[in-house]
Residue, then its C-alpha position, 0 to 999 in steps of 0.5 A: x703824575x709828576x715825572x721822576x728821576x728815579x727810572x735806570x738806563x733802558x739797557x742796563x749795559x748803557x752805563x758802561x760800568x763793570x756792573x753785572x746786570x745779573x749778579x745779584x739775580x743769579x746770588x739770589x736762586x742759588x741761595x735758594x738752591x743751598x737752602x733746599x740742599x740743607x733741608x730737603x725738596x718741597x715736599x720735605x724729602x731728601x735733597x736731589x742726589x746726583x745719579x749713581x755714575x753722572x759725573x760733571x764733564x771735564x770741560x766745564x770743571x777746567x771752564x770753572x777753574x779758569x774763571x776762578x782765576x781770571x776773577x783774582x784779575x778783579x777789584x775785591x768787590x766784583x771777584x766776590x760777586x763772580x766767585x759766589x756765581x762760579x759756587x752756584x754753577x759747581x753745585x749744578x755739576x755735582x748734582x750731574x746736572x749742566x751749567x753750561x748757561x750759566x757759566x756763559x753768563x758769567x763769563x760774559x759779565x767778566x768779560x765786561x768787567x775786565x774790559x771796562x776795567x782795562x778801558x780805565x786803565x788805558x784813559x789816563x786823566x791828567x788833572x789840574x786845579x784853577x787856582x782861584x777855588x778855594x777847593x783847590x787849596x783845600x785838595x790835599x786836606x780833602x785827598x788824606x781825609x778821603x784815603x785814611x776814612x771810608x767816609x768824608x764829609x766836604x762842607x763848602x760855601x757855595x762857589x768853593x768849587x767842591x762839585x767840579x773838584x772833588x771827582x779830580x781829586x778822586x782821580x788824582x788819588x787813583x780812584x775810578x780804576x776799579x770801579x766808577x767815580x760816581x758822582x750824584x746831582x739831585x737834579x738832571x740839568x746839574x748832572x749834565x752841566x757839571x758833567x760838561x764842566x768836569x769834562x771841560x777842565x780835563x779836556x775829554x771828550x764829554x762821553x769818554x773819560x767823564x760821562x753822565x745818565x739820566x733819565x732814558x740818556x746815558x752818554x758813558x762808554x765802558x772807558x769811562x771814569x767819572x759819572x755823573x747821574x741823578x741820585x734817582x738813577x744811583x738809587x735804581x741801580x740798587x736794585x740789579x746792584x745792590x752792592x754798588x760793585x759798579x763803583x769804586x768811589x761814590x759822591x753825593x752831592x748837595x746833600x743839604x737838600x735831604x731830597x727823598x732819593x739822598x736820605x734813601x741814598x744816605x740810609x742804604x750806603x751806611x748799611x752797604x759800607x760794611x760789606x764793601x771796606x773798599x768804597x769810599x763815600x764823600x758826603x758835600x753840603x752847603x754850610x747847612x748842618x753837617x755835622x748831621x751827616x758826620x753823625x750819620x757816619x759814625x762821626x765821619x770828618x768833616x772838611x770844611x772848605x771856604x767859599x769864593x765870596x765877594x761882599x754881598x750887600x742884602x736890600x729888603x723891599x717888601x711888596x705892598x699888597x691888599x690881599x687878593x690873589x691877583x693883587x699879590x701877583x701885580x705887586x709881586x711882578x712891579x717889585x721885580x721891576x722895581x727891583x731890577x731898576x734899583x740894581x741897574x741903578x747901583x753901579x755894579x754892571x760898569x765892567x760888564x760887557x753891556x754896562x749892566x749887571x746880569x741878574x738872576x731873579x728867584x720866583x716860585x713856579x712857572x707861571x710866575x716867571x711867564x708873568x714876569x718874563x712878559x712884563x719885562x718884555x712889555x719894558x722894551x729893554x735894550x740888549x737884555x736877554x730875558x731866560x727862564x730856568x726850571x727844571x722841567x725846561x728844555x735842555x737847549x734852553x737850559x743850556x743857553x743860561x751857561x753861555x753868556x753873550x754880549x746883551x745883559x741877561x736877566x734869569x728867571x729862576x726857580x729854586x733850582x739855581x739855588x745851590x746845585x746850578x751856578x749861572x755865570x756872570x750874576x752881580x744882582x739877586x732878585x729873591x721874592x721869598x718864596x717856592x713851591x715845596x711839595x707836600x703831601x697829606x696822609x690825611x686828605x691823600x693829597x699832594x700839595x704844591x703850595x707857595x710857602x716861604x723859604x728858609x733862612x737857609x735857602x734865602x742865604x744860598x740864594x743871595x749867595x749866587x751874585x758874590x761869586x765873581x766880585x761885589x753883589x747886590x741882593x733884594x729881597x721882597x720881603x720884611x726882614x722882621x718876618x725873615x728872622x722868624x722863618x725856619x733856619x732849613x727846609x723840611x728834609x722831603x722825607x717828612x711830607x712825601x708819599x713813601x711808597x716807591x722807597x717801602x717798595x724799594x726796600x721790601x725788595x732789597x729785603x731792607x727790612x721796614x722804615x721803621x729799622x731802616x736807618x734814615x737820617x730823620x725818621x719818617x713820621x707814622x702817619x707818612x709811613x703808614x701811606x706808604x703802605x697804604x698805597x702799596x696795598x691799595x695796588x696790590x702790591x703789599x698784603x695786609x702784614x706789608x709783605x710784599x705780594x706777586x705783583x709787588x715783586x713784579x713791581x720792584x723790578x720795574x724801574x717806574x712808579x709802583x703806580x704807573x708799573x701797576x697801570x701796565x700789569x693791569x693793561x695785560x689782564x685787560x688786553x689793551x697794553x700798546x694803548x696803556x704804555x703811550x699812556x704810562x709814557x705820557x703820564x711819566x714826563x711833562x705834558x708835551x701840550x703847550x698853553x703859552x700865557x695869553x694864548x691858551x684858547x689858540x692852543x685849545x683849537x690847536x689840540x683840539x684834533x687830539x681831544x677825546x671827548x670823555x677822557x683826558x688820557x685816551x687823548x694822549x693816545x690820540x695825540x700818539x697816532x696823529x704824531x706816529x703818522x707825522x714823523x712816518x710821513x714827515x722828515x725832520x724839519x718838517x715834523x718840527x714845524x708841524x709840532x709848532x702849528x699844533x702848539x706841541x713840543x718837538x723835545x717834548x714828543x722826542x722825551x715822550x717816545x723815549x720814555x714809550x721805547x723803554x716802557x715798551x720793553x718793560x711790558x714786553x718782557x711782563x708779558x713774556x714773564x706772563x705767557x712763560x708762567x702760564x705755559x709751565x703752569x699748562x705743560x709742567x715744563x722747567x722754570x729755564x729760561x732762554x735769551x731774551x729778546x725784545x717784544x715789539x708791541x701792536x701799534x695802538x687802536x684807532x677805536x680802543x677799547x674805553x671801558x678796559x683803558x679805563x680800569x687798567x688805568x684804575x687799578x694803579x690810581x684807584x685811589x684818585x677816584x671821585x664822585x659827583x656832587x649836587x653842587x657840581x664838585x667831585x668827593x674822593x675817598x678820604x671825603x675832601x672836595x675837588x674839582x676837574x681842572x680848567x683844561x680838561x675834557x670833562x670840566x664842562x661834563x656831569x661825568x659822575x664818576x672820574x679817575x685822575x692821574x694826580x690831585x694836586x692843591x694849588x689855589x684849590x684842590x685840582x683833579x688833572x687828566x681825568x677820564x669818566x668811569x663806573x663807580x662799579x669798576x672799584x670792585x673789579x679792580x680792586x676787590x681787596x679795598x672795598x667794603x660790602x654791607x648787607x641789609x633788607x634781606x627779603x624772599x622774592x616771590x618771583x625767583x624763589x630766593x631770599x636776596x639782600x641788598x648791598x651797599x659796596x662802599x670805597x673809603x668814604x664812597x659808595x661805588x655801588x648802591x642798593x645792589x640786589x644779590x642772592x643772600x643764601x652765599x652771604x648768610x645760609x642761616x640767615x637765608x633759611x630762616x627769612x625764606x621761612x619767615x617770609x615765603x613759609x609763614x607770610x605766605x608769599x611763596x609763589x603758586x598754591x602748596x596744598x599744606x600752606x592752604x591747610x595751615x592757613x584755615x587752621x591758623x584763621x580759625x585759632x586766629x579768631x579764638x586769640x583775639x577775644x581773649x586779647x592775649x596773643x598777638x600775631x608776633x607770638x602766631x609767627x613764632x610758633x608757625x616759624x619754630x612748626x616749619x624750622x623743626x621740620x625742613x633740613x639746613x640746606x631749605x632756603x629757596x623755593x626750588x630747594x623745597x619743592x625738590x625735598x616735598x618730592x621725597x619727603x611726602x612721599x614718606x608722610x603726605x602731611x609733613x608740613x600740615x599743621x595741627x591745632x597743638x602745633x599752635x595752640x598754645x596753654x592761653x588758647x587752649x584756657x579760652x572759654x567759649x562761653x567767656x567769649x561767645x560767637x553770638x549774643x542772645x538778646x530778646x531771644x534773638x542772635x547777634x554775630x560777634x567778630x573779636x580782634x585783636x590789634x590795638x590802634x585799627x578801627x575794629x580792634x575789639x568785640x563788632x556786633x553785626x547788626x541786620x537792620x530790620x532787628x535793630x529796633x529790637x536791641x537794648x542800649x545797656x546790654x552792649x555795656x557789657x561786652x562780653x563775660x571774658x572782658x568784663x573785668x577788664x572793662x570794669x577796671x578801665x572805669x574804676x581808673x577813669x574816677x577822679x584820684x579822691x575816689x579811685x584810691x578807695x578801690x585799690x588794689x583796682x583790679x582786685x576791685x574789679x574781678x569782685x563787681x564782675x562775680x558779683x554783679x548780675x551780667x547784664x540784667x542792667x546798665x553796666x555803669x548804673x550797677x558798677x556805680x551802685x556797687x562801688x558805692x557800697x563798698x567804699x562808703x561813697x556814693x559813685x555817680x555815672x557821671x563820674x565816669x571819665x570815659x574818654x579815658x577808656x580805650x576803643x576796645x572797651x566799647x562795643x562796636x557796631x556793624x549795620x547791614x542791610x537785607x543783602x548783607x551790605x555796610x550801612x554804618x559802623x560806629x561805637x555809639x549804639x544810641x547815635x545808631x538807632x536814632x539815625x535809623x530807627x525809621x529804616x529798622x522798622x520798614x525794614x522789618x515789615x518788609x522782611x515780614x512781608x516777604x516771607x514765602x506764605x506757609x513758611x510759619x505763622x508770621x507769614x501767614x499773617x501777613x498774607x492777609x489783606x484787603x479784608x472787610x470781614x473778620x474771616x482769618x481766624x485767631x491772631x494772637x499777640x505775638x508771633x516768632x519767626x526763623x530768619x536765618x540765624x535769628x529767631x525774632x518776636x514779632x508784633x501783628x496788627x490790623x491796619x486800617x487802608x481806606x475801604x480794608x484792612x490788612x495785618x502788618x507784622x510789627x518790630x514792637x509792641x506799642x506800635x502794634x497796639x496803637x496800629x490795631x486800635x485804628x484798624 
């Protein structure tokens, strides 16, 4: 995460200025106080009184009285603040109660600030002007604009002067007595140039008179009168200020960049301005649109002030290129080349001190002055000094490009040499056109740093730089056509930057929303509707954007509301000391070099301080390896072994800095923490006592990963990614990244990260990343997830109805198919699958007695619905489910809950959840006619089982006659054509529909038709088609041939099926084709037959007795008779006996048919 200037001084005295840190804290409690005196306690009751005789002592009324007038000693502003202290304190004492710490901290801040206050007054500041600025002939102009209006707008070219000149003008009209001359720079290496420079001119000491604050480097002492700060720190300061009654007189400088922290600045000064008519506000821009600002202020003045510009003539050399990226960094490096000679060749450096012009060259990032710095390295130039200027640089290496020597100097910059930084000496400009402007997506929740060209604006400030002393020289690598097209500003940050630092800040402040808040641009919707979101996606705004108990805590910690919401998380966790090292690192620039051209030296010198599945837990790594250096190292040696290992001593120094701070900030969350936890325990009063510093445990040589990791999560949960087939990473919003070159994890298959940042350069970049569980998602931020519940289903082994779910996180599914109890999801919804599934699908486990009961009863009904062919078992279910939904309570929804109500329940009525036949018969199986549907078909005096079912599509759907095979040469073809009486007129209206149309027609309406051929034809005295045919004819005057019949339009069910079985009830064949069946075994029938005959004990009926009789030579067996019947189980048969001849006698063989039985007895 990129650091930030927008953190105050660790110790909010550090500056020195007559801030009281607690002012504004102490106004808000006792407005609270005066609330409730008007309206009663909590609970509505009257206010508290004091007790009858308690009386304020006389010591701490006449302390009150003398800090009342020792407050008249204060500027207007601060005797306000004191004063409404003092009203705080004077209601605790009528109330009887002590104030005694209160007014010691009041008397404390008062203290400081007459002392600060005094401290000014005895540093006198004798001030001068250079006479060669042009500001300095403007001062007196400035000086009346400055007294007669609170706000001034100071418009100056560049090199006027206005940023060293203004503060002495201030001072010269008296101001930075009463409070601070505050003097803001939109970047820290301004701040302390300018404030050296100022300090310089008024011959001070830097430190004394004129100071300034950075980040975690405040040089002020309580003397000083002029202070230069970043707009980040002024910005912080609101928050333990928010009147700013630190300062008497405020200047924001470089206005014209319209950088987030100066329109935030600009918003929150023009509503401050009302409740401090003392404050002046002087507003410097470039020559870029002043009048906005003027607006801004109620159409403020505007002086302008020209510039110090000797002619500059402007050269535009646009870099040949065919389009690769490597070809637009080759060429771009040749044209600087190309360019510096052109400018050497010019004439311009002859009174320089090395004969050459110094030149300071604009390109957009870091690595472009590193390729650029080697190429000209690579040129051996004489006496040339090669510096490079960016922001995040060093400050000894910063400081070097404000201290010309005798070699000629080419300065290697980025845009932060633009406006706010003037490098001596320059006589040429190399501007190749570009810079990296930050941008941030709404859409895709991604910052960009893309290279975009400049505006017109920018390049003119730019070309600018070398006109300062005398005539210069500015190429430009670029087409003049396409400079003329290009935009004439900048896009102010505001309008592509993620706003939830500011919406924090302002809920805190009680700003109201962006939305009111006066901007000098309005951020769009979109941009505004982030903020929020990313407010809310750490907690710390509700879903109304009211800000929550961690967003208080959040605003009151001077870091990014992400890195705050890491450290929260971290205390929750118990891994603070690992997650402040952490925070620290993530806070300031990688103290990990990778100098170009030597980064896999660099890699194995890290490589000691490399965890293998996380970026960030290597920073704690690197933190124990450097801790047990400097403990064991001195200074000179702790510097040299930050070289061997390609680290930055400055760097590691910045890094600890940050920690220090950052341990005080957790150290006193943490004491906040345990003080709530011991008032919620004990009850004890909200009193707080002194404040002292809470020291963190050195980090863990074995910390715990998994807490690491989530606490890390919940400030950056967004930052998620899941991977992909193709081996990239998808983040929630469902764009494409991919894990940076240099980390840990880029040759992992880790399938779920974190990253601090995703930033779009080239590509889309996850950097310092660690792997996770995509699960984690819901514990630390269960307010973001989705939960999608699907396939409830009973479990047979638990008793329960659970469900699967889905947990899902923007565009990602952090937990898949999850198995979870569906009773505290849906009671309703699991009462009713536990019955459908456990009660009616029978699957609840072990044997219940009713289920037992219900299930013979529902197989017997079952059979009967299937031969009418008009319920199905959706209709069963039903009325099984509405049998069981009647009878058990609500709360019935798992195995156990119902095993405990049977207990009682059967007690009462033993039969409570056993079924009867009205439970589910229903009127069309109650109408069902046995006759219509027989369990038997009586053919030739013998009985056929029928089995009906009914489900359209399976083999068996319909009427199976279950044939043995020794009857099956009894049976006639034409009688199976005719089903069964109950589906006889559904069979005939199936034929009369499978006629060609030319005949069909004649029958309508068809099922009319059908219901008279089966109440008028004789039920299966024929061949159904044969007689259907003759009766259609007859009724439609047409002859009807069976042929005619299409019956491959008919349906299975309009068939009867066949089950062939053998003596042992074994399948021999199943078919729909009774011919096909006889034919294939009518030879097996009729063995099968005799055998059955043969093997009737003797004595049982007269077949068997016939067919006892063998090897006979004499007719001595009496009658036989034609035919005989025999019993066979659930068939009565005709059977046929015979004499069969066997050589030297005969036996009687019973027969299945007459004609063989006749042609047999002949031969015998």
């Amino acid at each position: 995460m990129p650091p930030s200037d927008s953190h105050p001084p660790a110790d909010p005295d550090a500056s020195g200025d007559a801030s009281p840190p607690s002012s504004d804290a102490a106004r808000r409690p006792r407005r609270k106080r005066r609330q409730k005196s008007r309206s009663g306690g909590k609970d509505g009751s009257e206010p508290k009184k004091a007790a009858p005789g308690a009386t304020a002592s006389p010591e701490e009324l006449a302390r009150v009285k003398d800090l009342q007038r020792r407050s008249g000693e204060l500027p207007k502003g601060q005797a306000g603040t004191v004063r409404r202290r003092l009203s705080g304190a004077r209601r605790l004492l009528d109330e009887g109660r002590s104030a005694a710490r209160p007014l010691a901290a009041i008397e404390r801040d008062l203290t400081r600030m007459l002392d600060a206050r005094a401290a000014r007054l005895a540093r006198p500041l004798d001030v001068s002007y250079p006479a060669e600025l042009p500001v300095s002939l403007a001062r007196e102009e400035i000086a009346a604009a400055i007294r007669d209006h609170q706000v001034v707008v100071v418009c100056g070219e560049t090199g006027s002067g206005k940023t060293t000149q203004l503060p002495k003008i201030c001072l010269e009209l008296g101001r930075g007595v009463d409070g601070l001359i505050g003097h803001t720079q939109p970047r820290r290496v301004a701040a302390r140039s300018v404030a050296a420079r100022i300090a310089e001119e008024l011959e001070t000491p830097l430190g004394e008179g004129v100071g300034y604050a950075v980040r975690f480097n405040d040089r002020t002492r309580p003397g000083t009168r002029v202070k230069l700060m970043t707009d980040g720190i002024l910005l912080a300061e609101t928050q333990r200020d928010r009147d700013l009654v630190a300062y008497d007189t405020l200047i924001i400088d470089e206005a014209h960049e319209r950088s987030l922290n100066i329109d935030f600045l600009l918003g929150y000064l023009k509503r401050l301005l009302s409740r401090r008519p003392d404050l002046k506000v002087i507003i410097t821009s470039a020559t870029i649109d002043p009048e906005r600002f003027s607006r801004h202020f109620g159409d403020a003045p505007i002086v302008q002030v020209g510039g110090r510009m000797h002619p500059v003539e402007i050269r535009h050399r646009p870099i040949a290129i065919d389009g690769t990226d490597q070809d637009v960094d080759e060429a771009t490096v040749a044209g600087v080349l190309e360019a510096i000679t052109e400018i050497d060749a010019s004439g311009l450096g002859e009174t320089s001190p090395s004969g050459r012009p110094d030149i300071l060259v604009f390109l957009p990032g870091e690595r472009e002055i590193n390729d650029v710095a080697a190429a000209i390295e690579r040129t051996n130039p004489a006496s040339t000094e090669v510096l490079p200027l960016y922001a995040r640089l060093s400050n000894d290496r910063q400081d070097r490009v404000f201290k010309p020597g005798p070699d000629r100097r080419i300065v290697l910059a980025t845009n932060v040499a633009e406006t706010s930084l003037t490098v001596p000496r320059i006589r040429g400009v190399i501007d190749v056109g570009t810079a990296r402007i930050s941008r941030y997506s709404p859409r895709s929740r991604v910052q960009r740093l893309p290279v975009e060209p400049v505006a017109r604006s920018s390049a003119n400030q730019r070309s600018g730089r070398c006109g300062r002393i005398a005539a210069g020289l500015c190429i430009r690598l670029y087409d003049e056509a396409a400079f003329a097209k290009r935009p004439e500003f900048t896009q102010p940050e505001i309008l592509r930057s993620n706003l939830a630092s500011v919406i924090l800040q302002m809920a805190s402040l009680g700003l109201g929303g962006p939305d009111a808040f006066p901007f000098l641009e309005r951020p769009s919707a979109k941009l505004i509707r982030d903020g929020y979101e990313t407010l809310r996606e750490i907690g710390a705004v509700d879903r109304a954007g009211e800000l929550t108990t961690i967003g208080r805590r959040l605003a009151a910690m001077p870091v990014d509301p992400r890195i705050g919401r890491i450290v929260l998380a971290s205390i929750d966790e118990g891994c603070l000391p690992e997650i402040v090292v952490i925070a620290a690192a993530l806070s300031v620039q990688d103290p990990r070099n990778r100098p170009a051209g030597s980064e896999g030296i660099a890699d194995l010198a890290h490589a000691p301080f490399r965890d293998p599945g996380s970026d960030f837990l290597s920073f704690v790594r690197l933190w124990r390896a450097w801790r047990r250096a400097r403990d064991e190292k001195g200074s000179s040696a702790i510097r040299s072994w930050c070289r061997r290992n390609h680290l930055s001593y400055l760097r590691m120094i910045e890094w600890e800095d940050v920690h220090r701070q950052l341990e005080e900030i957790a150290g006193r969350c943490l004491e906040d923490g345990n003080r709530r936890s011991n008032r919620a325990s004990s009850g004890a009063s909200d009193r707080k006592g002194p404040r002292r510093r809470v020291r963190l445990p050195e980090v863990r040589d074995d910390p715990p990963t998994g807490a690491v990791h989530r606490s890390i999560l919940a400030g950056l949960v967004s930052n998620i990614g899941h991977r992909t087939e193709e081996g990239d990473y998808r983040g929630i919003a469902g764009a494409t990244f991919s894990i940076f070159p240099g980390s840990v994890l880029r040759r992992q298959d880790a399938p779920w990260i974190v990253a601090a940042e995703i930033v779009e350069t080239s590509r889309r970049w996850a950097r310092t990343v660690a792997r996770i569980r995509g699960d984690w998602v819901e514990r630390v931020a269960p307010h973001l997830v989705r939960r999608n519940h699907f396939e409830p289903h009973f479990d047979p082994d638990t008793g329960f109805v659970a469900a699967y779910e889905n947990v899902s996180f923007g565009d990602l599914d952090v937990v898949e198919r999850r198995t979870i109890p569906y009773a505290p999801i849906d009671v309703a919804g699991a009462r009713e699958g536990f019955i459908q599934q456990a009660l009616v699908a029978e699957r609840l486990a072990g044997e219940a007695p009713f289920l037992a009961r219900n299930r013979e009863l529902f197989e017997r009904l079952d059979q009967l619905g299937d031969r009418g062919r008009e319920l199905g078992p959706i209709a069963e279910d039903e009325e099984r489910f509405a049998f069981y939904d009647a009878r058990l309570p609500p709360e019935i929804h798992n195995a156990a809950a119902l095993t405990a109500w049977r207990r009682k329940a059967e007690r009462r009525d033993p039969g409570i959840l056993v079924m009867r036949e009205q439970d589910l018969a229903t009127d069309v199986r109650a109408g069902i006619d046995e006759a219509e549907y027989p369990d038997r078909l009586r053919m030739g005096g013998m009985d056929i089982r029928l089995r009906y079912r009914h489900e359209p599509g399976v083999e068996d759907d319909g009427v199976t006659a279950m044939i043995p095979i020794e009857l099956l040469g009894r049976l006639e073809a034409a009688r199976f054509e005719w089903l069964v009486p109950g589906l006889l007129v559904d069979k005939i209206e199936a034929l009369i529909r499978s006629l060609p149309r030319r005949m069909r027609t004649r029958y309508m309406p068809i099922r009319e038709t059908a219901v008279g051929a089966a109440e008028h034809l004789p039920f299966a005295e024929s061949s159904l088609l044969e007689a259907l045919a003759g009766y259609l004819g007859a009724i439609g005057g047409a002859a009807v041939r069976v042929g005619d019949y299409r019956l491959d339009m008919l349906e299975a069910h309009h068939f009867m099926r066949f089950e062939l079985t053998d003596v042992d009830g074994r399948l021999l064949s199943k078919t729909r084709n009774f011919a096909t069946l006889v034919s294939t075994h009518r030879d097996d029938a009729r063995v099968a037959f005799e055998t059955s005959m043969a093997s009737l004990e003797s004595g049982d009926d007269e077949a068997a007795r016939l067919a006892a009789i063998r090897e006979r030579r004499d007719w001595d067996f009496g009658e036989m008779s034609e035919t005989v019947e025999v019993d066979r189980g659930d068939h009565r048969l005709v059977a046929y006996p015979a004499l069969a001849d066997e050589g030297r006698s005969v036996r009687i063989r019973v027969t299945d048919d007459a004609v063989t039985a006749a042609a047999m007895h002949l031969g015998g």
